[in-house]
C-alpha positions in Angstrom: -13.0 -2.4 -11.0 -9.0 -2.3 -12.6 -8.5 -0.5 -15.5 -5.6 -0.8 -18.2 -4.2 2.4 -16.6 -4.2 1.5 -13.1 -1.2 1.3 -11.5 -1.7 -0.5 -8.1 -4.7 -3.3 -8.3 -5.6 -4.8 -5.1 -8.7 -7.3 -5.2 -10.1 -9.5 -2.2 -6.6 -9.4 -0.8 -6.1 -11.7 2.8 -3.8 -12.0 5.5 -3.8 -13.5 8.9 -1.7 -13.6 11.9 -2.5 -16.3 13.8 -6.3 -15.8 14.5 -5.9 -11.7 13.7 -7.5 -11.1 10.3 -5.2 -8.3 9.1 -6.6 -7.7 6.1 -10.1 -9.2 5.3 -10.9 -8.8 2.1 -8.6 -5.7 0.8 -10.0 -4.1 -2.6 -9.0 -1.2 -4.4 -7.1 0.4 -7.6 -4.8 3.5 -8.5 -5.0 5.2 -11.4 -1.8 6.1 -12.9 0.0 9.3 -12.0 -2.7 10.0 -9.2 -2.0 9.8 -5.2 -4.4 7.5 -3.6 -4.9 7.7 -0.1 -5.2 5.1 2.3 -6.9 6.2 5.4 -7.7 4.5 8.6 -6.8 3.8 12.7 -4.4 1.9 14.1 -4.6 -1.4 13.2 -7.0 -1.0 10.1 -4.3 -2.5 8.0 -2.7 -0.1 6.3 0.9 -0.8 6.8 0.2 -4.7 6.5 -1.3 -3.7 2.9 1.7 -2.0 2.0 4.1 -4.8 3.2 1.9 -6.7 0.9 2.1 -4.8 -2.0 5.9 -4.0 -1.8 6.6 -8.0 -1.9 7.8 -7.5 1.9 5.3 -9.5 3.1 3.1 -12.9 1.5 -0.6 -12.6 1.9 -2.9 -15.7 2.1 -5.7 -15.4 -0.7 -6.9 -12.8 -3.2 -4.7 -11.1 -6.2 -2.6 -8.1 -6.1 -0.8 -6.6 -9.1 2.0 -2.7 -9.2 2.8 -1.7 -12.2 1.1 -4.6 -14.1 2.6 -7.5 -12.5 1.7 -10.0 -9.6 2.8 -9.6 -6.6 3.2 -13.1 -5.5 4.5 -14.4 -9.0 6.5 -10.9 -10.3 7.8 -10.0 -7.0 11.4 -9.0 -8.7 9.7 -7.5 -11.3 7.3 -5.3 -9.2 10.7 -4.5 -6.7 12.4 -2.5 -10.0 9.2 -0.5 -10.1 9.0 0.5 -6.9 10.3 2.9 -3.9 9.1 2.8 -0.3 9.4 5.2 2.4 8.7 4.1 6.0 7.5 5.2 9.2 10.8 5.1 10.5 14.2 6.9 9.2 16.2 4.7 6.6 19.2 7.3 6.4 22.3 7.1 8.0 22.8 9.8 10.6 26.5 10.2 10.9 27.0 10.6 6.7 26.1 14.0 4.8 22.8 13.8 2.7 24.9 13.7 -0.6 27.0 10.5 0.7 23.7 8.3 1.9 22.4 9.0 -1.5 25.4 7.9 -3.0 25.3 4.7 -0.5 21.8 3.9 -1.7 22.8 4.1 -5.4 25.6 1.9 -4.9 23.4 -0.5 -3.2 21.2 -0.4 -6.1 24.2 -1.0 -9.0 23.7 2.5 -10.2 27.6 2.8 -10.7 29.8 5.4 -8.5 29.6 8.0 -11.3 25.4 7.6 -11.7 25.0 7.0 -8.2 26.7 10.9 -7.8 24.7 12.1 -10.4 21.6 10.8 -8.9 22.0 11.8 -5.6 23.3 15.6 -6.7 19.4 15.6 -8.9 17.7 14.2 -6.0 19.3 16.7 -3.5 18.4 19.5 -6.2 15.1 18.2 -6.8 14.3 18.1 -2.7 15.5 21.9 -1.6 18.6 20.2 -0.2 21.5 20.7 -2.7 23.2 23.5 0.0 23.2 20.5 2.5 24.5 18.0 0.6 27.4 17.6 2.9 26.3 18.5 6.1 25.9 15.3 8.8 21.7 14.2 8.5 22.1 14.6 12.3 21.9 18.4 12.1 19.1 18.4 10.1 15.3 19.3 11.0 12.9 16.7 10.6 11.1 18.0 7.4 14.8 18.0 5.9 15.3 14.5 7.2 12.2 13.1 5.5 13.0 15.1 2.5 16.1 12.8 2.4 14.5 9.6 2.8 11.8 10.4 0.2 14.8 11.1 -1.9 16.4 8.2 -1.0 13.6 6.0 -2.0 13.2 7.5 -5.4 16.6 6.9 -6.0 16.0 4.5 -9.0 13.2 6.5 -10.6 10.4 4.2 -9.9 7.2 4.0 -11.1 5.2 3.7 -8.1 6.3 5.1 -4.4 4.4 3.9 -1.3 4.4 6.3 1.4 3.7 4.6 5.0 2.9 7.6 7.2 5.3 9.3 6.2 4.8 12.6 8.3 4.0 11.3 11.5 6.2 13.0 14.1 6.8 16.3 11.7 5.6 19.7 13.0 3.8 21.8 10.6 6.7 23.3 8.4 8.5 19.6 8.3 5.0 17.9 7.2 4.2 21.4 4.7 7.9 20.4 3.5 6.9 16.9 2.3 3.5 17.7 1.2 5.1 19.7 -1.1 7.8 17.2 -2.1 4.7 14.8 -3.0 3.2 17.1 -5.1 6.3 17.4 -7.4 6.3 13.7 -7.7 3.0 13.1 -9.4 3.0 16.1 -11.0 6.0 14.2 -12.6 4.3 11.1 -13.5 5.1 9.2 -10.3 2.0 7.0 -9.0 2.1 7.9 -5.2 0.2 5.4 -2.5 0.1 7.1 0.6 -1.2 5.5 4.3 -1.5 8.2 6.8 -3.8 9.1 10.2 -3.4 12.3 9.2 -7.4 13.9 8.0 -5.8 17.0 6.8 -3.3 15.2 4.8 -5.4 12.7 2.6 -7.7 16.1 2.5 -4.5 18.0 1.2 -3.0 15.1 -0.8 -5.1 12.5 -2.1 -7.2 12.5 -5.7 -9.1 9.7 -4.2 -9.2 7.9 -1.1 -9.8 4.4 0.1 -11.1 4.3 4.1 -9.9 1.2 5.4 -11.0 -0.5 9.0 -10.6 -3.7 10.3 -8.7 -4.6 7.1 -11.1 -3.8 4.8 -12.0 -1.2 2.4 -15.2 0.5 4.1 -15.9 3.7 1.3 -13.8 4.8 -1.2 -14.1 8.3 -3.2 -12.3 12.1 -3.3 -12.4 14.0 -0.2 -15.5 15.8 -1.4 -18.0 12.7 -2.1 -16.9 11.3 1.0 -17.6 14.3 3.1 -21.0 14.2 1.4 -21.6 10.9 2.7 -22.3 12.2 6.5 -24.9 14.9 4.9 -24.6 18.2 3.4 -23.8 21.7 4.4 -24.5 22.2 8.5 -24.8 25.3 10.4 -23.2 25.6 13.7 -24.7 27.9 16.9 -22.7 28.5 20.0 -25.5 30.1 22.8 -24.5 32.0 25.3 -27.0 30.6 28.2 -26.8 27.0 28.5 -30.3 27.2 30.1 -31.4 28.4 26.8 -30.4 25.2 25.1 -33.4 23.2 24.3 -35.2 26.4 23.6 -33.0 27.3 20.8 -32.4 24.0 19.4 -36.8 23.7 19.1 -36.4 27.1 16.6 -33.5 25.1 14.3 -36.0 22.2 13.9 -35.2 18.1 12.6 -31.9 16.8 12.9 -30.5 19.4 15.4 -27.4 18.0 17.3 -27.0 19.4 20.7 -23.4 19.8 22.5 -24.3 21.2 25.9 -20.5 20.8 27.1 -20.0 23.3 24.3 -23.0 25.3 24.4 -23.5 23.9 20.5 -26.0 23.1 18.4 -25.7 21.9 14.8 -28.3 21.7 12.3 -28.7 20.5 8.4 -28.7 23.4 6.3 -29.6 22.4 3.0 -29.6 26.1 1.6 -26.3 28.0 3.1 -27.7 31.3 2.9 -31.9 31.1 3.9 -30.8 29.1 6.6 -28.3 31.5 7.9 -30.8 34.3 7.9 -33.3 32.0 8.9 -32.1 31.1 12.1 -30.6 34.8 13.4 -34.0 36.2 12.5 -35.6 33.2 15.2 -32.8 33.7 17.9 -33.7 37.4 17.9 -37.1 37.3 18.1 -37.1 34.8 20.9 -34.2 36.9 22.7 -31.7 34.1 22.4 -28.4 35.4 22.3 -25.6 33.6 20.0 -21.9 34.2 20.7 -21.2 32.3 17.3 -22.7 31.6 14.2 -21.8 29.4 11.1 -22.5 27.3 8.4 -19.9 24.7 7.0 -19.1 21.7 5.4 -18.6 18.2 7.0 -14.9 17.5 7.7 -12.7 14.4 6.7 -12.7 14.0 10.5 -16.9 13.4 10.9 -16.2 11.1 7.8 -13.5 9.3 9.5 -15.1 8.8 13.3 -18.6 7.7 11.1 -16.7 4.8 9.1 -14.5 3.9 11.3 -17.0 3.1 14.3 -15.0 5.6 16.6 -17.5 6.2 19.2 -19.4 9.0 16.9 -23.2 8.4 17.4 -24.1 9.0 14.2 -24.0 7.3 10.4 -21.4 4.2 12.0 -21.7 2.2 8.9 -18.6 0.2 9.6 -20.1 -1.3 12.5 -23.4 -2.2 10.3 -20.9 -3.7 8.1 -21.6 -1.6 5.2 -19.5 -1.5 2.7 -20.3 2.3 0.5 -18.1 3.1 -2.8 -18.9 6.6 -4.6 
């Protein structure tokens, strides 16, 4: 359900190409000031939503309002309120950073004396002011996609749709962004941000929307999804694979068994009795353990049990469950 201060409001959205359903029933909302994550495989929709929502693209049925106006009847309206960074560079290589800034403000009316005052904040704001002259071909990729997040912020806007934005990076280019992305809502900026990335809805998002076969299949933070595949688990790794069966009997119900990996897996609903519970069995049955642990589910077990990725268990988006929390 919308609220006065959501930002992005997407309800029973649709879009087909040719027979494909691309998006089958989108739903969801942003709360102002917040990143939202949209997370999903390829093909679950995610860029086709944000085509949608950035007027790029006209969907078929449903309603979709940014900022509080319609997409379909407001588009110039919603396009001042906007900024979009795509999967693919927007920047011109052969131009210093400071120069395409300048080119986008021009492009946007700014003025040549705003434009350079906007692009010289922007390249401040980024960590790139000492490169504001240097070609974009010399710089790294995290620098690059610094630039282009710059670039798309150019007219301050209210909302900024991030389409993957990290795919490709290393670690130090996608830690780079990350950060960038933090600055921006803790500015005010509403972020919406599509990624295959677990560790960076984990990392980013105040709540995230799981979307498969163009649909919204749970929504939540990171930690209420994560409870959704069970609670805390503790892990064995046993050093005789013929000792398998024997040591997953001691763990008792609900034990997973990974002979590949010499694993077993277990629900351990108190972290600390089970821990002691379970060394104190291995010894006295002589069952040696080369690692033990107890942990929390990962965004990954969440994403592989929604999204009907061959995981055996909890596959609700193949039941066609539909779970909000």
């Amino acid at each position: 359900m919308s609220t006065v201060s959501d930002a992005i409001v997407v309800e029973g959205v649709h879009k087909r190409f040719g027979e494909k359903r691309a998006l089958d029933g989108l739903g969801f909302a942003v709360r102002g000031g917040t990143v939202h994550g949209v997370l999903g495989p390829n093909g679950a929709g995610k860029t086709t939503a944000v085509r949608v929502l950035t007027t790029l693209l006209r969907y078929d049925g449903g309603r979709a309002e940014v900022a509080g106006f319609d997409v379909r009847s407001q588009a110039a309206e919603v396009r001042r309120r906007i900024g979009l960074l795509g999967q693919h560079a927007a920047v011109d290589e052969k131009l210093g950073g400071r120069q395409n800034l300048e080119m986008f403000g021009r492009l946007y009316h700014l003025g040549a004396r705003r434009a350079g005052q906007r692009a010289d904040e922007l390249l401040e704001r980024f960590g790139l002011a000492g490169t504001g002259r240097k070609a974009v071909e010399r710089y790294s990729g995290g620098m690059r996609r610094r630039l282009d997040l710059a670039a798309s912020l150019i007219t301050d806007p209210e909302v900024l749709f991030l389409d993957e934005p990290t795919t490709g990076l290393d670690p130090r280019g996608r830690a780079e962004v990350w950060n960038a992305v933090r600055s921006l809502t803790a500015g005010g900026t509403t972020v919406l941000l599509t990624t295959q990335y677990l560790e960076e809805a984990d990392q980013l998002a105040d709540r995230i929307s799981v979307v498969d076969g163009g649909r919204v299949v749970a929504e939540g933070t990171a930690d209420r999804l994560k409870a959704m595949v069970g609670g805390d688990r503790i892990d064995v790794v046993i050093r005789d694979t013929d000792r398998l069966g024997e040591a997953a009997a001691l763990l008792g119900e609900g034990v997973t068994v990974d002979r590949d990996r010499r694993l077993l897996g277990a629900p351990a609903p108190d972290r600390m009795r089970a821990l002691t519970r379970t060394v104190r069995a291995l010894e006295e049955a002589g069952i040696e353990a080369e690692d033990i642990a107890v942990r929390r589910p990962t965004l990954d077990e969440v994403f592989l049990s929604l999204t009907g990725s061959g995981h055996e268990s909890g596959d609700l988006a193949s039941a066609g469950t539909e779970v909000a929390v």
